[in-house]
C-alpha positions as CSV (number, residue, x, y, z in Angstrom):
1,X,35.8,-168.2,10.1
2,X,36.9,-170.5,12.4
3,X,38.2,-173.8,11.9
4,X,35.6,-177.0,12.7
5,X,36.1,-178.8,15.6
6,X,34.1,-181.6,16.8
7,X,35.2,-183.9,19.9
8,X,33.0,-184.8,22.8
9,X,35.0,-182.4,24.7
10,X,35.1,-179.7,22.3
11,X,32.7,-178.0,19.2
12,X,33.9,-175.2,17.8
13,X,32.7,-173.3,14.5
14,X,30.2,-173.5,11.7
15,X,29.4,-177.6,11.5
16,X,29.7,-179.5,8.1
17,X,27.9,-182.6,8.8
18,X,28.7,-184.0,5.3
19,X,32.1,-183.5,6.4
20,X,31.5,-185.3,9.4
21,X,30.0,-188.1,8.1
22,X,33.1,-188.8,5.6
23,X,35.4,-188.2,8.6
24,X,34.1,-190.1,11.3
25,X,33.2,-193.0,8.6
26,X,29.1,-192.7,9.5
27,X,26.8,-193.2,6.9
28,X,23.7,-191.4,6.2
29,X,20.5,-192.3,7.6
30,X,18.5,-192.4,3.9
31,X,14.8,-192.8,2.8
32,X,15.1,-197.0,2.8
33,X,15.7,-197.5,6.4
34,X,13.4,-194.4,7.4
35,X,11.1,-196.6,5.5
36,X,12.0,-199.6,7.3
37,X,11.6,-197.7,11.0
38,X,8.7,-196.7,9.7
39,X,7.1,-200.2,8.9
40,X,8.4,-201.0,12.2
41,X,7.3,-197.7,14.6
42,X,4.1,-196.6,12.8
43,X,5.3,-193.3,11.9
44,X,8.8,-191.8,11.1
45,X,9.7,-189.6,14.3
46,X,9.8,-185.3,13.0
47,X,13.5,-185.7,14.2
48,X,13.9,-188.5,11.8
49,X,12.2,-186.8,8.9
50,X,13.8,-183.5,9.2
51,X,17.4,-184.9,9.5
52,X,18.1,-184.0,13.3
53,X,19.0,-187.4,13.6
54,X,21.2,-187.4,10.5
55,X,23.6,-190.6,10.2
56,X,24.4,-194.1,11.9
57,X,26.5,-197.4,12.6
58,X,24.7,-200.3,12.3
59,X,21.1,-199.0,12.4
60,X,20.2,-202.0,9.7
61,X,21.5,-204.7,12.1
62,X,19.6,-203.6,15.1
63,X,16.5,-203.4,12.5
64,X,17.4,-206.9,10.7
65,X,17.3,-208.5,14.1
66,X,14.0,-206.7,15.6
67,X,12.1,-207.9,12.4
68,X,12.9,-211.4,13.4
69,X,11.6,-210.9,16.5
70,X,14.7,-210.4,18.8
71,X,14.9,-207.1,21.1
72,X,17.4,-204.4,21.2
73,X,18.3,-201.9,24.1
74,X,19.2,-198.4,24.4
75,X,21.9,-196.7,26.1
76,X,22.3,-193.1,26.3
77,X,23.4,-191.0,29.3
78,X,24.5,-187.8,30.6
79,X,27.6,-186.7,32.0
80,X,26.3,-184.4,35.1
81,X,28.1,-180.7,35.7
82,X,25.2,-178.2,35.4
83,X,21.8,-177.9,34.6
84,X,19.9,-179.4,31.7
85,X,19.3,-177.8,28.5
86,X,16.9,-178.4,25.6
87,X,19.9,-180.1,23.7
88,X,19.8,-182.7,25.8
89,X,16.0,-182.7,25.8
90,X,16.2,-182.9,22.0
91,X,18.4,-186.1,22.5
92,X,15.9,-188.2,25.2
93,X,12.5,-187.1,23.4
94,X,13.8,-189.4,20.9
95,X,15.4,-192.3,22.9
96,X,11.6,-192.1,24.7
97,X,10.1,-192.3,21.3
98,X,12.1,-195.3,20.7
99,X,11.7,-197.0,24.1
100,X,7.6,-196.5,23.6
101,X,7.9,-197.6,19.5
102,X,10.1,-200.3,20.0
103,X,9.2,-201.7,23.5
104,X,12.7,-201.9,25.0
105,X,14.3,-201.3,27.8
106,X,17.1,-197.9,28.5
107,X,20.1,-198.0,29.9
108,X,21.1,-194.3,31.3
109,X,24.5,-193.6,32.2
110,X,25.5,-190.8,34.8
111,X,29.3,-189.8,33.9
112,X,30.0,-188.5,37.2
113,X,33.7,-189.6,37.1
114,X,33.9,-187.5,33.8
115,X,32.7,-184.7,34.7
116,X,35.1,-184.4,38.5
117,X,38.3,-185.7,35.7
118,X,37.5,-182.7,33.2
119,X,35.7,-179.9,35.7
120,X,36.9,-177.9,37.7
121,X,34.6,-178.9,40.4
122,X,34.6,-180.6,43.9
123,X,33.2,-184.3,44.0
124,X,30.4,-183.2,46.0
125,X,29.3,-180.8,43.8
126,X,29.3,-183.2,41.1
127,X,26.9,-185.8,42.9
128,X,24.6,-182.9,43.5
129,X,24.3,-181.9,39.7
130,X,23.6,-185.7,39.2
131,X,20.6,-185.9,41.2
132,X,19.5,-182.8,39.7
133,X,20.1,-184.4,36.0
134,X,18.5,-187.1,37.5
135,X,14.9,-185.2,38.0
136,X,14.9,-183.9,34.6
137,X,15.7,-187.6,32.5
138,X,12.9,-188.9,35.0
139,X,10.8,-185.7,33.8
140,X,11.3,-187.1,30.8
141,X,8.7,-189.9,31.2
142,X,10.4,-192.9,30.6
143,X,8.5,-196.2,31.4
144,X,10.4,-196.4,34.8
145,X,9.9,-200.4,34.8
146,X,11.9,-200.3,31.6
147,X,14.6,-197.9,32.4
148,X,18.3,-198.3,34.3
149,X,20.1,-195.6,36.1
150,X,23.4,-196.3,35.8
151,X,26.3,-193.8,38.1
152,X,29.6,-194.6,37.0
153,X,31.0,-194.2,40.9
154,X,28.0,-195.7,42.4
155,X,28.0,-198.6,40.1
156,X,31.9,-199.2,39.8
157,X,31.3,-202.5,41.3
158,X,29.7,-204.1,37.4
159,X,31.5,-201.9,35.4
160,X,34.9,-201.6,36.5
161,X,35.8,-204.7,35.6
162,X,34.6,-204.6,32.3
163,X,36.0,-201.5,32.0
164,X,39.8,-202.9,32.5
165,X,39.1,-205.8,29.6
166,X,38.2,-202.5,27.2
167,X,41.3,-200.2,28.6
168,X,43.5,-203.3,27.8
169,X,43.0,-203.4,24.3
170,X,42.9,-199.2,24.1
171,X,46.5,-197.8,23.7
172,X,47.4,-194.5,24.8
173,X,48.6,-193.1,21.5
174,X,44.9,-194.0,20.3
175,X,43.2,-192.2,22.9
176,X,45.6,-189.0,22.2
177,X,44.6,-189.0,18.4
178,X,41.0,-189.6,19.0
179,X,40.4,-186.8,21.5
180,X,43.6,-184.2,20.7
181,X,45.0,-184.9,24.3
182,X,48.2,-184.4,25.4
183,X,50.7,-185.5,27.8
184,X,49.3,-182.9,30.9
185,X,46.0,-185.1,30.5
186,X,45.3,-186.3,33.9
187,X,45.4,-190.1,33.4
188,X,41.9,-191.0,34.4
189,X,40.4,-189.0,31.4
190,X,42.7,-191.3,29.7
191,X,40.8,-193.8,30.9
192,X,37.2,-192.6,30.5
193,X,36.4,-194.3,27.4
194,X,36.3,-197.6,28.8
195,X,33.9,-196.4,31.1
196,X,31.9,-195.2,28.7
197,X,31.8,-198.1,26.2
198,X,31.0,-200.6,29.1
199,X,26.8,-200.1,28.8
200,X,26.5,-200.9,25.5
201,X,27.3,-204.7,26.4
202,X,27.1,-205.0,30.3
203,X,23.2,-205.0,30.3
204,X,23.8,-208.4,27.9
205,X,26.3,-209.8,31.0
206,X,24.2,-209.1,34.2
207,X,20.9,-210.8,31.8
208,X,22.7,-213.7,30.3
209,X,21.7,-212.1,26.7
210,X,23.0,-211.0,23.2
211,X,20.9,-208.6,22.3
212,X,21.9,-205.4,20.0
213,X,22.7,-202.5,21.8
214,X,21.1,-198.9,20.3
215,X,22.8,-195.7,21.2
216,X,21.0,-192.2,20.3
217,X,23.6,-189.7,20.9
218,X,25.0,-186.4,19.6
219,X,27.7,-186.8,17.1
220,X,30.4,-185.2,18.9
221,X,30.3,-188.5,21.5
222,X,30.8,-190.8,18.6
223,X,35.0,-190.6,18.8
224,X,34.4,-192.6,22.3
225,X,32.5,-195.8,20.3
226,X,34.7,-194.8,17.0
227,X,37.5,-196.0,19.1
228,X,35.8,-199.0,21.0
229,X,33.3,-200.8,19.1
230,X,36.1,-203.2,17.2
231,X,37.4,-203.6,21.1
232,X,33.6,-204.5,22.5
233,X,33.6,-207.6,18.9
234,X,36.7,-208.7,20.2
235,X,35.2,-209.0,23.6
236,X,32.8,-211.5,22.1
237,X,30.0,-208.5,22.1
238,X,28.1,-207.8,19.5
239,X,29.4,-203.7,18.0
240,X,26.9,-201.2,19.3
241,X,24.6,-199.5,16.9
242,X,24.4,-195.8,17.0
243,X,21.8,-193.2,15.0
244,X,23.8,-189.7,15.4
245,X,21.8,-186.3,16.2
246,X,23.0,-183.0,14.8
247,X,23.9,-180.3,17.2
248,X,20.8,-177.9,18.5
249,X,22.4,-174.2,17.9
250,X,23.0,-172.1,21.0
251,X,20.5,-168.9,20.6
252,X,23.0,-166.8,19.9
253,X,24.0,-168.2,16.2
254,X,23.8,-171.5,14.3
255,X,27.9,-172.1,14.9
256,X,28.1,-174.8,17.4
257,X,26.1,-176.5,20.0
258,X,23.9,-175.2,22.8
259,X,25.4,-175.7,26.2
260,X,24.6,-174.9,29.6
261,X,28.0,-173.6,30.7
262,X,26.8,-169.9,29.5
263,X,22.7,-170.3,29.9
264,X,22.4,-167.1,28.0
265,X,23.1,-169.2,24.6
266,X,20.5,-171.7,25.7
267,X,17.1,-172.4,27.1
268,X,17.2,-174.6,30.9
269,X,14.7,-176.9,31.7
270,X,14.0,-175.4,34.8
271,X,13.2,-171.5,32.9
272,X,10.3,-170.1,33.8
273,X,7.6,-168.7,31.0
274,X,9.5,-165.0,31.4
275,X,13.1,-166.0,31.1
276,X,12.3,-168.5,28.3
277,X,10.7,-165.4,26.4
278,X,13.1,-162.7,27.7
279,X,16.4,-165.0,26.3
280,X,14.5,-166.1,23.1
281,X,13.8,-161.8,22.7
282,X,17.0,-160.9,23.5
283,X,19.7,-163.6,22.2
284,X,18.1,-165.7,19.9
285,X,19.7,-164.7,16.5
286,X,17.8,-163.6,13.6
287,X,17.6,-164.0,10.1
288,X,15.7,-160.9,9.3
289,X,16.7,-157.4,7.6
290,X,17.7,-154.5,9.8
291,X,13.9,-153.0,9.3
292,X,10.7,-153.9,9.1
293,X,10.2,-152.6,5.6
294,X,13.7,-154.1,4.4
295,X,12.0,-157.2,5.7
296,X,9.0,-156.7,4.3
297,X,10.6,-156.3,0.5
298,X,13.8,-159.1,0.8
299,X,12.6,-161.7,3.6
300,X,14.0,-163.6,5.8
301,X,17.1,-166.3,6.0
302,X,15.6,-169.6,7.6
303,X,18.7,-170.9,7.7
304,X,20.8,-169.0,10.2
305,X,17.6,-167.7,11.7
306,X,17.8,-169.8,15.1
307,X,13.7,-169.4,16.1
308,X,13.0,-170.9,12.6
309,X,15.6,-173.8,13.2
310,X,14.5,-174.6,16.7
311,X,10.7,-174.6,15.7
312,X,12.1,-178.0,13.2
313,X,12.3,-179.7,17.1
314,X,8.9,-178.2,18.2
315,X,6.3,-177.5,15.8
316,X,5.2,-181.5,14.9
317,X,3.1,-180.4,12.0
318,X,5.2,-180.1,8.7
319,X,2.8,-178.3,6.8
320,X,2.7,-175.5,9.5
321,X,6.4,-175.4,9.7
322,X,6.6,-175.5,6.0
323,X,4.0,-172.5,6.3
324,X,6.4,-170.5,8.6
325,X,9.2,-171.1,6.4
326,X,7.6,-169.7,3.7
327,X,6.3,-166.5,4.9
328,X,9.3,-165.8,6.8
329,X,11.0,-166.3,3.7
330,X,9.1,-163.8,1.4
331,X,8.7,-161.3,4.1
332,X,5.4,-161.7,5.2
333,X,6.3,-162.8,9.1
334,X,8.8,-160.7,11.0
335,X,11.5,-162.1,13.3
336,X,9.3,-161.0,16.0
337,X,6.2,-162.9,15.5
338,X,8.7,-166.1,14.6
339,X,10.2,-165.6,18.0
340,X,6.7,-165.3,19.9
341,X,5.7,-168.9,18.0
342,X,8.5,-170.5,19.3
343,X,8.4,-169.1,23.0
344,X,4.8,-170.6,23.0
345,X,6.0,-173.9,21.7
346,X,8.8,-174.1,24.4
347,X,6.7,-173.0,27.4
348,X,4.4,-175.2,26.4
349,X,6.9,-178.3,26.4
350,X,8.6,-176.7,29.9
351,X,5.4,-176.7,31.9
352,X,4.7,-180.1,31.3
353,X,8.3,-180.8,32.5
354,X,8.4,-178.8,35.2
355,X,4.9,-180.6,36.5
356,X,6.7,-183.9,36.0
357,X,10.4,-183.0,37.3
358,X,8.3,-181.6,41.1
359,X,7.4,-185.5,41.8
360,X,10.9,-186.6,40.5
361,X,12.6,-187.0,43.9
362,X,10.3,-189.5,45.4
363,X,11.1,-191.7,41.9
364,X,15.1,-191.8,41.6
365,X,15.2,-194.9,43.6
366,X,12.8,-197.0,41.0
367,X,15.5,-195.9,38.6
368,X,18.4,-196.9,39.8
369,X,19.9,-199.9,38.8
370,X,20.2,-202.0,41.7
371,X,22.8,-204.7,41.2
């Protein structure tokens, strides 16, 4: 089996998120604080109850200080060299959930200096595949009055600066052990981290604020703030909170994460009803015996059955999913009719993107962040 890996520029085999957690020094996101979010929000999001969002830094401060009345902000971005997948859907459902729950605003970084520094790609291409990233995050739905595009190049102006008190306090040897670079690493991926940590605190300089900063993110980006947060304290900035999200399995298998890189192994955003249900048929891995009647007898394996693990991000209802579960389990639904649920549920979510993402172009420029 081969060996776990989990960087934000590399995740490789079967993840063990307990493992993780004791690692990379998070803790567990347990039933008191989903019961304080929940006394907060209303409700406890299905990503929340079903351990998609898994672990944290800080949540309880960002909580402590909402409950006495004093606002947060989100960060989360994207770092643009392809199209978007429903990973990264998975990731701004949430952060949407939170902005409309909590009544805050969003910061949304565009990497594009990331992705030219570790791509093999021109810079034009990469300011293309922003402002198609862009469509999709607006498709989203996020309260535009609320929300800041932020482009790393475009907006070098406020964070460069920032970015050079961070890298001063970053040593090289740091950034080596974090990430597992070596001495051929160009030197301005060396650098990116700064760039990276710079939203969770700039939002506070341009507003003349102190506010908490809350970053929903996938856990393989945590190394960047693992590395920073003590750096953004000694800045006179409060550490950034994070809540950490569990990888959504490519279709092919439960070992890793989905990415768009081979869009075989993953569902786009822009996939129309057929190639949604043609990839789901055809790659998405299944937990079910060789025939029907094997099946029938033995059951299924939820666990490393990917339609039954991607319906936890789409079916809302627990006592349906718990109903799927079960009959998958003991035989009585076949890998097919798992798969045909879960193409409806996905379709379903697409269209209503795809109507949204069509009007996206005339919107970008509410978005960005005009400094």
């Amino acid at each position: 089996m081969e060996e776990m890996k989990v960087n934000p520029y590399d995740v490789k085999g079967e993840v063990d998120y307990n493992k993780l957690i004791s690692e990379f020094g998070i803790k567990p996101i347990n039933k008191k604080l989903l019961e304080r979010i929940k006394s907060i929000a209303g409700e406890i999001h299905p990503y929340l109850r079903r351990e998609i969002f898994f672990a944290h830094r800080d949540l309880e401060k960002v909580l402590d200080a909402y409950e006495k009345g004093e606002k947060f902000f989100l960060y989360t971005g994207v770092a643009p060299s392809g199209p978007i997948h429903l990973g990264h859907y998975s990731i701004w459902s949430f952060a949407k959930w939170l902005q409309d729950k909590f009544d805050v605003e969003l910061w949304f970084q565009f990497t594009d200096d990331e992705k030219f520094l570790h791509k093999d790609m021109t810079y034009e291409e990469i300011q293309e595949w922003t402002k198609d990233n862009m469509r999709d995050v607006i498709a989203i739905n996020f309260n535009p009055k609320k929300t800041h595009f932020l482009i790393n190049t475009k907006h070098a102006g406020i964070i460069y600066p920032e970015a050079i008190k961070v890298a001063k306090k970053i040593t090289f040897s740091t950034i080596k052990a974090a990430f597992g670079f070596t001495d051929s690493e160009n030197i301005g991926s060396i650098f990116y981290t700064a760039m990276q940590t710079v939203p969770c605190f700039l939002p506070n300089i341009i507003n003349n604020e102190n506010k908490y900063c809350l970053i929903p993110m996938g856990v393989d980006q945590d190394p960047h703030f693992r590395v920073s947060r003590d750096v953004v304290e000694k800045l006179g900035h409060k550490k950034p909170s994070i809540i950490h999200a569990k990888f959504m399995s490519p279709l092919t298998g439960t070992a890793g994460k989905s990415s768009s890189s081979n869009s075989n192994k993953t569902i786009l955003m822009t996939d129309d009803a057929k190639t949604v249900k043609r990839k789901i048929n055809k790659y998405a891995f299944s937990g079910g015996e060789d025939t029907v009647e094997e099946h029938r007898k033995k059951g299924g394996n939820v666990e490393v059955d990917v339609a039954c693990q991607w319906l936890k991000y789409f079916e809302e209802d627990d006592k349906k999913l718990s109903e799927i579960y079960n009959k998958y389990s003991k035989g009585e639904l076949l890998s097919g009719e798992v798969k045909k649920i879960m193409i409806k549920k996905i379709n379903a979510v697409l269209s209503e993107h795809q109507k949204r993402r069509l009007n996206a172009d005339k919107q970008i420029d509410k978005f960005i962040f005009k400094s």
